[in-house]
N, C-alpha and C positions, 0 to 999 in steps of 0.2 A: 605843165602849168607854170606861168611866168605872174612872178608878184611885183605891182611895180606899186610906188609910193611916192605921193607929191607932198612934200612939208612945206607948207605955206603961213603965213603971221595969223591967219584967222585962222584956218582945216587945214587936216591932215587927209587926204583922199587915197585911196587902196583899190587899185584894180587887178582882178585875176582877168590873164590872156589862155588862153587856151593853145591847145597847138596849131590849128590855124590862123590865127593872130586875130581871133575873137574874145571879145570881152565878154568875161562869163560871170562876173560881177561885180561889184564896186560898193564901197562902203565910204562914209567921210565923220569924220569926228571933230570935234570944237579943239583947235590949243586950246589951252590953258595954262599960265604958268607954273600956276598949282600944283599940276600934274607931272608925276615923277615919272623918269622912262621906264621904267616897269611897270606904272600901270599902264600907258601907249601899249608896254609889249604884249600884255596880257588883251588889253581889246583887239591889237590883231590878231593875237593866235586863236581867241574866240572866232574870230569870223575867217579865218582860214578853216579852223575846223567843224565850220557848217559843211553839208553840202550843196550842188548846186540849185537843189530843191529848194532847203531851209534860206539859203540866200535868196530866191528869188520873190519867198514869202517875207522877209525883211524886207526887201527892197518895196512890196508890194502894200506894205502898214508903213511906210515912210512919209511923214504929214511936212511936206516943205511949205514954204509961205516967199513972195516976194520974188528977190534973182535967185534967190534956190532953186526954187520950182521951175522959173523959167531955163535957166540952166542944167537942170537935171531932165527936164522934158523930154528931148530929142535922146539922150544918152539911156532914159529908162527905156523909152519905147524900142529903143536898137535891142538892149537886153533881153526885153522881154519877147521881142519877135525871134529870138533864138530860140 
């Protein structure tokens, strides 16, 4: 399992690769300046230690609105046809 991580001005986006170089789930969370990198590290390790179950019911209560939603569209549905 491969964890890759995009840090961006607005999110931070987390996807698990699998060994076939399948995305086996993805998470994204708000920057905030606020926020100290211990708690970033602590929200990853939370969702590293879901499984690929628990991940896909997260992924499945996730309420986007807007370019979120438009952009997360096509990247759920790949997901969840796994």
């Amino acid at each position: 399992m491969l964890l890759t991580v995009d840090i961006g001005n607005t999110n931070i986006t987390v996807a698990l690769i699998d060994e076939e170089q399948n995305v086996a789930g993805t998470f994204r969370m708000t920057t905030k300046a606020q926020r100290t990198s211990d708690e970033y590290g602590m929200n990853l390790m939370e969702f590293c230690r879901m499984s690929i179950r628990e991940e896909l019911e997260f992924l499945d209560n996730l309420h986007l609105e807007g370019s979120m939603a438009i952009v997360a569209e096509q990247i759920l549905r790949e997901i969840r046809g796994r």
